[in-house]
KEBA-48584 format. One line per 5 residues: number of its first residue (from 1); their letters; for each residue x, y negated, z of C-alpha. Coordinates in steps of 0.1 Angstrom, whole numbers, plus 2048, in hexadecimal, padded with zeros to 3 digits. Each point is the difference from the previous one (the first is absolute). Last residue first. Example, Ala and Ser with C-alpha at 12.3 -4.5 7.8 and 13.67 -1.06 7.14 Angstrom:
KEBA-48584
2) SA) 889:80B:847 ~ 7F2:822:807
//
This chain:
KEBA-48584
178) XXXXX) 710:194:178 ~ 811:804:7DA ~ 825:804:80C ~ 7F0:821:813 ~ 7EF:80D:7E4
173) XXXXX) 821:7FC:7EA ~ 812:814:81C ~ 7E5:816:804 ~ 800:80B:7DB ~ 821:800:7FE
168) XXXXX) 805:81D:816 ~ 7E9:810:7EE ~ 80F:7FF:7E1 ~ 81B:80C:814 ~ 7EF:81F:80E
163) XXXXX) 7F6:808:7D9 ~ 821:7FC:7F9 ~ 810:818:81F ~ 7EA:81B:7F1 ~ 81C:814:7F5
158) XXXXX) 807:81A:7E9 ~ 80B:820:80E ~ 824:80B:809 ~ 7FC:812:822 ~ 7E1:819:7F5
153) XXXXX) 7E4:7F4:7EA ~ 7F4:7E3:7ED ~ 815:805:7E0 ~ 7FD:826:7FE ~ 811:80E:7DD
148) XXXXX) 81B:7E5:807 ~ 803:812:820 ~ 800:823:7F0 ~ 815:7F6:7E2 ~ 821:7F1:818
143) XXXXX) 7FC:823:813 ~ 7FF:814:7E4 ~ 821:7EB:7F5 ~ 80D:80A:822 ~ 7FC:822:7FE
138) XXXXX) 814:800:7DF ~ 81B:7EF:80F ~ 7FF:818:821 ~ 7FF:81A:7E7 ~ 820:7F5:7EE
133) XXXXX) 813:7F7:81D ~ 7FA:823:811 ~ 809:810:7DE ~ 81F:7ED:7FB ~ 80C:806:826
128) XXXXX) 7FB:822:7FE ~ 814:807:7DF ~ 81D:7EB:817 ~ 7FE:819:81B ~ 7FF:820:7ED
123) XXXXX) 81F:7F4:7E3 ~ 7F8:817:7E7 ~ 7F5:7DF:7E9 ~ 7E1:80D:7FD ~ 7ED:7FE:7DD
118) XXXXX) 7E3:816:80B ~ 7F1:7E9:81C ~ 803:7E4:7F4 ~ 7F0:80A:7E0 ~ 7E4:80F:818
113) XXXXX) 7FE:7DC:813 ~ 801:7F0:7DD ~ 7DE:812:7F6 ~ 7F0:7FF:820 ~ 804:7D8:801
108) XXXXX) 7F4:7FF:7D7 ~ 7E3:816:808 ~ 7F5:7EC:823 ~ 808:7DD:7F1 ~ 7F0:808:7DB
103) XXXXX) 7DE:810:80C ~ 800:7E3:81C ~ 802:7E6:7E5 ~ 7E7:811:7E9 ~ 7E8:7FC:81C
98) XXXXX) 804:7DC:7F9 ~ 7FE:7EA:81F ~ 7DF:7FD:812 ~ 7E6:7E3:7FF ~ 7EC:809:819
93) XXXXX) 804:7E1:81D ~ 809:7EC:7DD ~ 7DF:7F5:7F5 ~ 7F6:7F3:81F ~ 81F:7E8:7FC
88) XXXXX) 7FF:7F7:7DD ~ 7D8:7F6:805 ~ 808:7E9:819 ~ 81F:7F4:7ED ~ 7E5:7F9:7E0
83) XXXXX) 7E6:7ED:81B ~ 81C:7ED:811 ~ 80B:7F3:7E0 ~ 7DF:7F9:7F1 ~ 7F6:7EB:81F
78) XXXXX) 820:7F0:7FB ~ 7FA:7F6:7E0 ~ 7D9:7F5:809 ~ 80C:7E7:81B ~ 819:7F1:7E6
73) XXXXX) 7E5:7FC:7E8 ~ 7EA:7F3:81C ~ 81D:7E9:80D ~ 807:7F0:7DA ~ 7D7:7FD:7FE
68) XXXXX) 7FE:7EC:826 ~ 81D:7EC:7F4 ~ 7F4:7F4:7E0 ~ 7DF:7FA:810 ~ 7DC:80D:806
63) XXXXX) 808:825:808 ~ 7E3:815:801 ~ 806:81A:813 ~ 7E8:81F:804 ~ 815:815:7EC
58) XXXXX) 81B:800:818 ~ 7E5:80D:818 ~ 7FA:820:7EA ~ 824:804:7FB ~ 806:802:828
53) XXXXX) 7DD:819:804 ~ 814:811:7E8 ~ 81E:801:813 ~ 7EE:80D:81A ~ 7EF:81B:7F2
48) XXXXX) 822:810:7F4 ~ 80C:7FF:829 ~ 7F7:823:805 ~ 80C:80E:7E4 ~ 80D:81B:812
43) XXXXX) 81C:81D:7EB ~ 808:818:81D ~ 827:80A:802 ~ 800:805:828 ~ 810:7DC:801
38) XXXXX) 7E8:7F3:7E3 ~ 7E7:809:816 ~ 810:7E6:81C ~ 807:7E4:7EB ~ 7D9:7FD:7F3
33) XXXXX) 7EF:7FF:820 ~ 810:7E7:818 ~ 81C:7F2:7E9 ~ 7ED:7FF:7DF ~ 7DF:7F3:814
28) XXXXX) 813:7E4:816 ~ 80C:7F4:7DF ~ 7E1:800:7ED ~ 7F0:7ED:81C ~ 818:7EB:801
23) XXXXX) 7F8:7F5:7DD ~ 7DB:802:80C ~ 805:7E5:817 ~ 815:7EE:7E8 ~ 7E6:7FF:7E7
18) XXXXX) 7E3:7F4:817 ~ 812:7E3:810 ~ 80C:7F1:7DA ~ 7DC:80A:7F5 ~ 7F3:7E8:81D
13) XXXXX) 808:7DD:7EB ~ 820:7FC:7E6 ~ 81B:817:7FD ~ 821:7F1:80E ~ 805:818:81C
8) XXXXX) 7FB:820:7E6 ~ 825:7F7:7F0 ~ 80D:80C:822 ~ 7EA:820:801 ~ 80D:805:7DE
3) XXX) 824:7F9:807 ~ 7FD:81A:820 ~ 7F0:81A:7E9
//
């Protein structure tokens, strides 16, 4: 995003204005509507308009030079970028791990607990100690699933901090520019 919005500062006439504008747009939208569904695990595609409103504009240039084409195809690849991690992102607020994979944790984790549990050692203490380990193991491993199972919830989440950055960069360049 920031590499786009830098590339936008050499595109010709009012569209280089007009396409950052709504390039921050788009940001300001992901972190101030999209981010926060995807925290409670709501898919928004608030933002999708945007980026076709940023396509359409691309569109609209008609590069007269060698350099103004090289910039418009470079323009358009980024574009394309953003657009296909945009889409990535949404589409992983409900993407879910495998159900299989819980089937296999919980039965396999019950399974060697009861093994555990019938092969003692007849040492009381140290037949303890295996099982605790073993189920605290096993309890982490559902932990470990549930967060990856949840990427924008709870402690570990994905970040915005990029989207902030690009941001960041924004004003700076905006600021060189005035």
């Amino acid at each position: 995003i920031g590499d786009l919005y830098r590339d936008l500062q050499g595109v010709p006439g009012q569209n280089s204005q007009e396409m950052q504008s709504l390039l921050r747009t788009y940001v300001n939208t992901v972190l101030n509507e999209e981010w926060p569904a995807f925290r409670v695990g709501e898919r928004n595609f608030a933002a999708r308009g945007i980026l076709d409103d940023l396509f359409a504009k691309a569109g609209e240039l008609e590069p007269h030079s060698l350099g103004e084409q090289t910039l418009h195809i470079e323009v358009l690849r980024l574009l394309n970028t953003v657009t296909h991690n945009h889409r990535i992102l949404g589409d992983s607020v409900d993407e879910s791990v495998l159900p299989m994979l819980w089937v296999v944790v919980w039965i396999g984790g019950l399974l060697n607990l009861s093994i555990n549990a019938l092969s003692a050692s007849g040492r009381r203490g140290f037949d303890y100690f295996l099982l605790v380990t073993f189920a605290i193991n096993i309890g982490l491993v559902i932990t470990l699933i549930y967060v990856l199972d949840h990427p924008f919830k709870g402690g570990v989440h994905v970040s915005d901090d990029p989207f902030r950055g690009a941001l960041d960069l924004m004003d700076h360049l905006d600021s060189r520019r005035h």
